[in-house]
C-alpha positions as CSV (number, residue, x, y, z in Angstrom):
1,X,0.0,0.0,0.0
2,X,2.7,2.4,1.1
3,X,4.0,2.1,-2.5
4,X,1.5,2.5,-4.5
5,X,0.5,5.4,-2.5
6,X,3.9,7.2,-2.7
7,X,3.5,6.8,-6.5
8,X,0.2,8.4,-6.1
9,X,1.5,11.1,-4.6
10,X,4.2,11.8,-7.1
11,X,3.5,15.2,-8.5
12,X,6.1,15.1,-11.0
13,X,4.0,12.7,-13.5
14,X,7.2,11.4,-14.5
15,X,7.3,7.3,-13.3
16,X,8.6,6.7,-9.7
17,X,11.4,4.3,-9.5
18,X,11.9,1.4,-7.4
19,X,15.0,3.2,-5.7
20,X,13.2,6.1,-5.1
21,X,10.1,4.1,-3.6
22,X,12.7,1.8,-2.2
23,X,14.3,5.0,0.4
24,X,11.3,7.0,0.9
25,X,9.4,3.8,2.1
26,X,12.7,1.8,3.6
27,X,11.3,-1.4,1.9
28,X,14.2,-3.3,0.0
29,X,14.0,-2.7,-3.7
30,X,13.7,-6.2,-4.2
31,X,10.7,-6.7,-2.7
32,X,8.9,-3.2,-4.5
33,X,9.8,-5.6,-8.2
34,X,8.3,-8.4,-7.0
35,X,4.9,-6.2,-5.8
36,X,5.2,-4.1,-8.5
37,X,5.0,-6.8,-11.0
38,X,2.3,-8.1,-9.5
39,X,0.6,-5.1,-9.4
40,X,1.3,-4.4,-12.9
41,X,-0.4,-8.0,-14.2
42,X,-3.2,-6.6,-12.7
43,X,-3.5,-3.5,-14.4
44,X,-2.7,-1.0,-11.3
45,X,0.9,0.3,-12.4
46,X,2.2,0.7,-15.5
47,X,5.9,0.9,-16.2
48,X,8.5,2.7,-18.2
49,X,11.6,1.5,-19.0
50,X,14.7,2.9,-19.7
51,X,16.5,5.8,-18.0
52,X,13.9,8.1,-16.1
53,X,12.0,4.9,-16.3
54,X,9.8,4.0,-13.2
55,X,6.2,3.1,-12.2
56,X,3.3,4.8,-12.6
57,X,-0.3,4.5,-11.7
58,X,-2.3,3.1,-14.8
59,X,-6.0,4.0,-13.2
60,X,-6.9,7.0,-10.9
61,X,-6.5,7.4,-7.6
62,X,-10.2,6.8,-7.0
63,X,-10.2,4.0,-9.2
64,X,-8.1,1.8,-7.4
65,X,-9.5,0.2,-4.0
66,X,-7.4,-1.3,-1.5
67,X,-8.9,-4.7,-1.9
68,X,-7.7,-4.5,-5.5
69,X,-4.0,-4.3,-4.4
70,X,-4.9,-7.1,-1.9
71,X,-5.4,-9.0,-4.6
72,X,-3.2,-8.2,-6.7
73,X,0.0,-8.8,-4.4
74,X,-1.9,-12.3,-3.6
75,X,-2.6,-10.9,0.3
76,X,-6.2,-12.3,1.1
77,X,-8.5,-10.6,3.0
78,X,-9.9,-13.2,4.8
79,X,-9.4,-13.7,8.7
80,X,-9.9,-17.7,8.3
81,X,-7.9,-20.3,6.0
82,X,-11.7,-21.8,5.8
83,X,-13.2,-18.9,3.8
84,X,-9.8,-18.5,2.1
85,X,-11.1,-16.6,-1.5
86,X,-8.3,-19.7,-2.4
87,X,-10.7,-22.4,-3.2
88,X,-7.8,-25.4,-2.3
89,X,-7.0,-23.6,1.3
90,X,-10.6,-23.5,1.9
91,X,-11.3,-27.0,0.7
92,X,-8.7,-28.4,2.9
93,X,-10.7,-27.0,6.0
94,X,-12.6,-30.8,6.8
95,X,-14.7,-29.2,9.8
96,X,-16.3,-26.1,7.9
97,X,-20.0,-27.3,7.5
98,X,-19.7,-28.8,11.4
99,X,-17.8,-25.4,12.7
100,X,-20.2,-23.7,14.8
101,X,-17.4,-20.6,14.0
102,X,-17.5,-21.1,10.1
103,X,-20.2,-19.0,9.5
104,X,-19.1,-15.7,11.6
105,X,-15.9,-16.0,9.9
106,X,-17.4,-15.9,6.6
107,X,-19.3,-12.9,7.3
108,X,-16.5,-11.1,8.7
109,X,-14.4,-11.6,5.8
110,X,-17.0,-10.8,3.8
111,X,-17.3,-7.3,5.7
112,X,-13.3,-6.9,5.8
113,X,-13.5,-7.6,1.6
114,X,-16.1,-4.8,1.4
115,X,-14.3,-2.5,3.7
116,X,-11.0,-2.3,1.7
117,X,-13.4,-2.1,-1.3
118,X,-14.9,0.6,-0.2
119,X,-11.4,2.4,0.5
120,X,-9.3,3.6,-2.4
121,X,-6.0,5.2,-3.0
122,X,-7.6,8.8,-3.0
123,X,-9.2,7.8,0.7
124,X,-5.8,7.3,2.0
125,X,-4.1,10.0,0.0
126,X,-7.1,12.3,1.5
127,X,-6.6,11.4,5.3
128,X,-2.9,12.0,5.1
129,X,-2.5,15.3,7.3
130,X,-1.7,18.1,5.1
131,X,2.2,18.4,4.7
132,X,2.9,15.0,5.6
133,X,3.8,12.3,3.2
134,X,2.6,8.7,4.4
135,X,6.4,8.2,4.7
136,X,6.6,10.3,7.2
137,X,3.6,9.9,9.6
């Protein structure tokens, strides 16, 4: 999240390179490729290559949710391995239709899924205080 929101907040409109995500966010660089691939097969970045080359946000702010880089980095937003959005991890649960627990967990992941849904790049990039980069805070 922290990096595609410090490429949202680029103001330059030139594409943000791993390095420069990579200090400002002190996450090693790479980890930001292996994210940012992922995050480009699914449509959120798109890249540049070459010198001045970098990453840069292929939808709008507003159009990105937080549940769609979830997803796209392969982090779940379920709370239980048994309502796992992976259909294997939550086949392999054997007590889900005897779990007296099964069915709250479903409805709170449902819940959490709707949550980051609801939240998008712009919503973080809006309750940043004024002046402060995420980076910072």
């Amino acid at each position: 999240m922290r990096a595609i929101v410090n490429i949202a907040n680029d103001s330059s409109g030139k594409p943000v390179s791993i390095r420069k995500i990579s200090e400002a966010e002190k996450i090693s660089a790479e980890f930001l490729e292996q994210i940012c691939f992922r995050l480009k097969k699914a449509g959120i970045v798109r890249s540049v290559r070459g010198p001045g080359g970098g990453f840069l946000l292929a939808r709008a702010p507003k159009a990105i949710s937080m549940y769609d880089v979830f997803k796209a980095v392969g982090e779940g937003s379920q709370i239980a391995s048994c309502v796992s959005s992976c259909e294997k991890e939550a086949a392999d649960c054997r007590r889900k239709y005897k779990c007296a627990v099964h069915p709250t967990w479903n409805k709170l992941s449902r819940e959490v899924a709707q949550l980051l849904s609801d939240y998008t790049i712009k919503t973080i990039m809006d309750d940043t205080p004024v002046g402060r980069t995420p980076a910072k805070l």
